[in-house]
N, C-alpha and C positions, 0 to 999 in steps of 0.2 A: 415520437417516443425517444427519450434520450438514451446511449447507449450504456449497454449495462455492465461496463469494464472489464467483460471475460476476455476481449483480446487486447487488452489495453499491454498484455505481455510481451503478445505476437507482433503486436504493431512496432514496438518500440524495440525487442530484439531485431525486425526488419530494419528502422532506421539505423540501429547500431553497425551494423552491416554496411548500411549502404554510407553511414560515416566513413569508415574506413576502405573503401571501396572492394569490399569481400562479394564478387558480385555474382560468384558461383554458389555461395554460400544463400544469400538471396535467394539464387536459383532453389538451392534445393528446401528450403521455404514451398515451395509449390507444387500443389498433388500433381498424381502422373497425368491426369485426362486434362490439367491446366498446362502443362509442359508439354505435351502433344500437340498442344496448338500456338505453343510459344516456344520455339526453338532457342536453345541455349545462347546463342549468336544473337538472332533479337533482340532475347532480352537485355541483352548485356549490352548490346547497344542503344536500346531503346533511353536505361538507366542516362548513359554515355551522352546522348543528345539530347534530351527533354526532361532531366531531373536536372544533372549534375549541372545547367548553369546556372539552376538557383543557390550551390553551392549547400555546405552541411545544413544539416537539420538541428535544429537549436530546440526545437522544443514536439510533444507529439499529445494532443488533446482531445480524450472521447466529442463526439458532439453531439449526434444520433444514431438510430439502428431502426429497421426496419424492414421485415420480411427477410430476417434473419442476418442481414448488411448490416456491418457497425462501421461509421462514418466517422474520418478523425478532422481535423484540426493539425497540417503539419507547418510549423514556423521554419522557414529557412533564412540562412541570411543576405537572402534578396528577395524573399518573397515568401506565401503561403499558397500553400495545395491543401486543396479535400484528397483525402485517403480513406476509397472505402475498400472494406476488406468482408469476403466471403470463407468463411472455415469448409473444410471438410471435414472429413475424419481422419483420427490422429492427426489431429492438431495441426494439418497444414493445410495452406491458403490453397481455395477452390476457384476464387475466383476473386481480382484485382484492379484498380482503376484509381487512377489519378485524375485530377479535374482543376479546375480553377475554381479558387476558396471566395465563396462570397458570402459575406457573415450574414444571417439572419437577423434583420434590425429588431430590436428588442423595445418594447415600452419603458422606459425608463422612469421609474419614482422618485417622486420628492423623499431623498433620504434624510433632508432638516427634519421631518417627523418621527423616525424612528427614535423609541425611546433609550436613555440610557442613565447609569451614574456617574459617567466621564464628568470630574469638575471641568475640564479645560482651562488647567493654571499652569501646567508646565510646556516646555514648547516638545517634551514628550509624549504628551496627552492630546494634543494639538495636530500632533503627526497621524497617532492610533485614532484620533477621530478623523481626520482625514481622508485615512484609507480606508476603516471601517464604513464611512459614510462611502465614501464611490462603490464601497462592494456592496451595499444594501442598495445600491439604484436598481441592483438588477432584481424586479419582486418575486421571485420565486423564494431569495434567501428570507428567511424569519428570524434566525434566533443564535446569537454570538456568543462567546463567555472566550476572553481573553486572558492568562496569567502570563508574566514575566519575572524574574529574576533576575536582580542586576547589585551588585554588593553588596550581597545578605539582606536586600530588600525583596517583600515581594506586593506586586499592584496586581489589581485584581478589575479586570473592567467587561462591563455585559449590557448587550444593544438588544435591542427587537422583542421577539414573544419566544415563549417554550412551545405555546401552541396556538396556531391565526387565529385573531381572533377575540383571544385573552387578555389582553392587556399585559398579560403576566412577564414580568423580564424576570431574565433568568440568574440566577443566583448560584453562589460557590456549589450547592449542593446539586444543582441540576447535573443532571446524569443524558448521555450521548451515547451512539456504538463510537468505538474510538478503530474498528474496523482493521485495519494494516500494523496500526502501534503495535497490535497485539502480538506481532513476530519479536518486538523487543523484549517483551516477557518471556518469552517461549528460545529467544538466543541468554537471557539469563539465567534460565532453568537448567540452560544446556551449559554452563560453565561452572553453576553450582555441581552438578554431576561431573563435570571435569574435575573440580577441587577435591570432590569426595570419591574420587578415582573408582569411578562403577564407569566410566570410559574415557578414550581420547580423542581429541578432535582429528586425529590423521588415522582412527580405526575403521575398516571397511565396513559398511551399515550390513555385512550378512549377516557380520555376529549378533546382531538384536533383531535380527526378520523371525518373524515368526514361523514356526513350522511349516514346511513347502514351500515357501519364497525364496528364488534362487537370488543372487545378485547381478543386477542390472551391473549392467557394462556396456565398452563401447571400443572397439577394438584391444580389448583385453584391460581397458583401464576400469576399476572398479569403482566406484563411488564411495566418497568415504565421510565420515558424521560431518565434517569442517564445508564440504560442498552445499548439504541440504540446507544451511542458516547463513550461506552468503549468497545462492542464487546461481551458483555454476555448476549443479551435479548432471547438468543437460535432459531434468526431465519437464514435461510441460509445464506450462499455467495452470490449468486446472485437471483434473484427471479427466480422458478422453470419454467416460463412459458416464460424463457430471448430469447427460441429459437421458442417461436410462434410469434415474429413479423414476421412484412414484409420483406422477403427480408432478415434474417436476416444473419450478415456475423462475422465471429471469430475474423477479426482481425479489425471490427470495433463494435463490441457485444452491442451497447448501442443505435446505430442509429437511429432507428426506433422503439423503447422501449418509447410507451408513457401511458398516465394517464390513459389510460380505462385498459389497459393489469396491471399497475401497483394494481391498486385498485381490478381488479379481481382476483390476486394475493393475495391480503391482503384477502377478503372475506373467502380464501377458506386455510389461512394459520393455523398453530399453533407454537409454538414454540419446538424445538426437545430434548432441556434439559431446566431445571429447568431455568427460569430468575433470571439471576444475581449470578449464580453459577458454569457458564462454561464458560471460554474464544473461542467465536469463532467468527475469522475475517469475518465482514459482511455489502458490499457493501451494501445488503436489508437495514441494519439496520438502516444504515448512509444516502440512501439515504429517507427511511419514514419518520426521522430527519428533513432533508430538507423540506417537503413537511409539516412536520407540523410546521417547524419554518414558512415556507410561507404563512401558513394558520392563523397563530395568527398576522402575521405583514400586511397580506391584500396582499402583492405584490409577484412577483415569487422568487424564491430563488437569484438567478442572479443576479436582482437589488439591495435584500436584503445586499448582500457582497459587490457589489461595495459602497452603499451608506454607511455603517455602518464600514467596513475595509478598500477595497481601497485607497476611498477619504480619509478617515484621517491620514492614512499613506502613502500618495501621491505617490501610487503606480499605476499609468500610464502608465505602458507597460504593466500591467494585466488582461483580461478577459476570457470569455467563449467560446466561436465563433471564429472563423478565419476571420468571417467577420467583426468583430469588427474593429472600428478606433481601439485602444489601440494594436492591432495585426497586425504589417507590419513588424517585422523581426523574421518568426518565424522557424527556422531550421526544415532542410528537416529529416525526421527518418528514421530509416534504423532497420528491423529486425533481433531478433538475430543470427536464425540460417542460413542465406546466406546473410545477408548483401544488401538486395533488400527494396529498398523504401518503406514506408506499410504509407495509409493512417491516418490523424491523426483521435483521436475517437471524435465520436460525443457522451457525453453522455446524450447531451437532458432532459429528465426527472428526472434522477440521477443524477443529473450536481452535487450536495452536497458532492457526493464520490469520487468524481474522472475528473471535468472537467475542470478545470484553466490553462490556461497558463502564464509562468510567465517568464520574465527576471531575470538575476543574478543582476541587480541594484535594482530591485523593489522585490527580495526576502532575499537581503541584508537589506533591507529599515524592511522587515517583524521581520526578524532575530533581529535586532535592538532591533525592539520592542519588543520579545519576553523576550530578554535579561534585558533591561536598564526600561522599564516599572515600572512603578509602578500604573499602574490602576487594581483596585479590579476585572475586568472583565479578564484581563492575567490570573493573578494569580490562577482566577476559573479555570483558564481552564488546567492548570499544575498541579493539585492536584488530586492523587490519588484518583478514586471514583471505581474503581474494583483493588482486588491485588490476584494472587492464586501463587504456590511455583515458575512457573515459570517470571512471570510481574507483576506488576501494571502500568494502565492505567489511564491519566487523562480523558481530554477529547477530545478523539480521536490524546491522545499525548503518546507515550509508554516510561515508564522510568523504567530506568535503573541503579543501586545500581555501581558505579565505585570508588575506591577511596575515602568511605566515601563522597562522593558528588552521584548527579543525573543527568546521561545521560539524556536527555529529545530528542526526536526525533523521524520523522516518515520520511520513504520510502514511494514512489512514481515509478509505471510502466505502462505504455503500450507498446502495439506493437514497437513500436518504437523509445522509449525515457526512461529514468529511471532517479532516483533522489533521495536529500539527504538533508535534513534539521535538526540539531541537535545543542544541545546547554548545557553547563554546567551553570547553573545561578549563581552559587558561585563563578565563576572562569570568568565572563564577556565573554566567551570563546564559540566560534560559526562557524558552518562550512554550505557552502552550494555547492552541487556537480550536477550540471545537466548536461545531458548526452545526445547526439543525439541516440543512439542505444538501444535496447531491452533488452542490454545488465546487469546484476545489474553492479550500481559501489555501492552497498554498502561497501564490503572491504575495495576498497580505501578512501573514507570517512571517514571511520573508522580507518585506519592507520594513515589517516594526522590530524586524532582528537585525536589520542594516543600522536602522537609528540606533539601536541599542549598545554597537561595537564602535559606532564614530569613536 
């Protein structure tokens, strides 16, 4: 069973940490009855001697989970470790262990067969089939749809099936969950509301909590709007009580997550480092965001982006729901680790973080805009408002220092879909990668955006 990215947070606020060698901080990473058996001193040594001479962590990748264990994938640069990690409650490790990484050999496919419309005439076409073919060797992945943007052009290229089986390749209009992207909507909503001064991003989040919700703090620092859309307000990954709904199920984890379970959440929250001084990825954070942009504009979040993004970016094959008109071609997903159909996520409540679906024509249409714009409300939302040694983050957009220019982009996963929206603004230069499988394609995204800046 492949792991289902709930600690993909924890894991990676852990490496950040032990990048920097915060090794106390580490420490309190882990419940009390974990630290009772692991004295402060150990551990801190233990880091000290058998981590630290594989030197930084370069990179941190779900791989499995099982009987509750989610297993990573850590790249160092000298080597790779298995990192499997046990939660407890409130969101800290229960139980931990480092191992020696040995990859599970994979069946490899003949990817000369997958289909595609790649002419292969340019030695850029050439590249994108390149990589695209290595990334189908692995057969779980099905079904590709690549856009680019490169001076006022834009190519449009699509490999594999929408669903096994079908023959069917997938076309502009095919529809994916675009998963993670979905923050970048939800940091533009939040700047159109800066522009139309119903808030500010350095305003404390108590003034929009709903009745009875005190504000979290953290030695008297308060949280404030500009934290919850860069990832530093220091509240969890997912809210700790994700697994008292009804019903509730891993590989659809948001379904039946609604407003009472959310709010009784907040009531009993705090935050677990200082606001605005720790980068940690946070589905909570983004989707409280939501609920207070919905709570100053009167309407639900949902409506809020169709009416205010969508529509004026005449993006038409985009919404929330499967039941949605705007939703009739939307590829079947496939898990990553057996390649078995997994339902799409409902995320309901949290819709702010993580629940758009979108086509490659109406994310090309986004991309556009992200690019060619010139409205003060874009711009808000591409500007640096958290930066520590390792990012800076706009608003809920992550950029990245390449070639004296700024990568700007965010990933996008669930169960059964992955994806890839990025853009140089200097350079008119823009890539969009969505994916039918579980699988990341950021690499390849990343490679055909390398070609793209030579």
């Amino acid at each position: 069973m492949e792991s289902t990215g709930q600690t993909v947070p924890i894991a990676t606020k852990l490496i950040g940490h032990y990048n920097s060698e915060n090794y106390d901080s580490l420490y309190m990473m882990l419940a009390a009855d974990f630290q009772k058996e692991f004295s402060r001193k150990d551990h801190h040594e233990f880091y000290k001697t058998n981590i630290r001479p594989y030197g930084n962590a370069l990179s941190v990748k779900p791989i499995s989970a099982e009987n509750g264990i989610d297993n990573y994938k850590v790249t160092f640069e000298k080597g790779d470790l298995k990192l499997s990690l046990l939660m407890g409650r409130n969101n800290l490790i229960q139980s931990l262990q480092w191992l020696p990484y040995q990859a599970e050999e994979i069946i490899k496919r003949d990817a000369s067969t997958v289909n595609t419309n790649n002419p292969h005439h340019s030695g850029l076409q050439l590249l994108i089939d390149s990589v695209t073919r290595k990334f189908f060797e692995n057969p779980v992945n099905c079904g590709l749809s690549i856009g680019i943007i490169q001076d006022g052009k834009t190519e449009t290229y699509f490999y594999g099936e929408t669903k096994r089986g079908t023959g069917i390749l997938p076309d502009i209009h095919t529809q994916y969950e675009i998963g993670s992207i979905t923050k970048t909507f939800t940091g533009l909503l939040l700047a159109k509301a800066v522009s139309a001064g119903k808030l500010s991003l350095d305003d404390e989040i108590r003034k929009f909590l709903p009745e009875g919700l005190t504000q979290p703090e953290m030695t008297g620092k308060p949280v404030l709007v500009k934290h919850l859309a860069s990832h530093c307000s220091g509240l969890p990954a997912n809210p700790t009580n994700l697994t008292f709904q009804k019903d509730y199920d891993p590989n659809d984890p948001f379904r039946n997550y609604d407003s009472g379970l959310f709010i009784e959440f907040l009531k009993n929250s705090r935050p677990d480092t200082i606001p605005g001084t720790v980068f940690t990825y946070s589905n909570t954070g983004v989707g409280l965001l939501g609920m207070i942009l919905a709570n100053i504009y009167n309407k639900p979040f949902e409506e809020l982006c169709v009416e205010l993004i969508l529509k004026p970016f005449s993006m038409k094959e985009s919404g929330f729901n499967t039941n949605d008109s705007a939703i009739t071609q939307l590829a079947t997903g496939y898990r990553a680790s057996n390649g078995k159909a997994t339902p799409y996520w409902n995320w309901k409540y949290l819709a702010s973080a993580g629940g758009l679906k979108s086509s490659l024509n109406d994310m090309i249409l986004y991309l556009n805009n992200q690019i060619n714009s010139t409205s003060k409300e874009i711009a808000l939302s591409q500007q640096p408002v958290f930066t520590d040694s390792q990012q800076a983050v706009g608003l809920n957009w992550f950029i990245v220092p390449y070639k004296n220019m700024n990568f700007i982009f965010h990933d996008g996963r669930t169960s059964g879909f992955s994806s890839v929206c990025g853009f140089v603004k200097e350079r008119k230069t823009g890539i969009v990668v969505l994916n039918n499988s579980g699988i990341d394609c950021s690499e390849l995204a990343f490679a055909i955006m390398r070609e793209l800046l030579k």
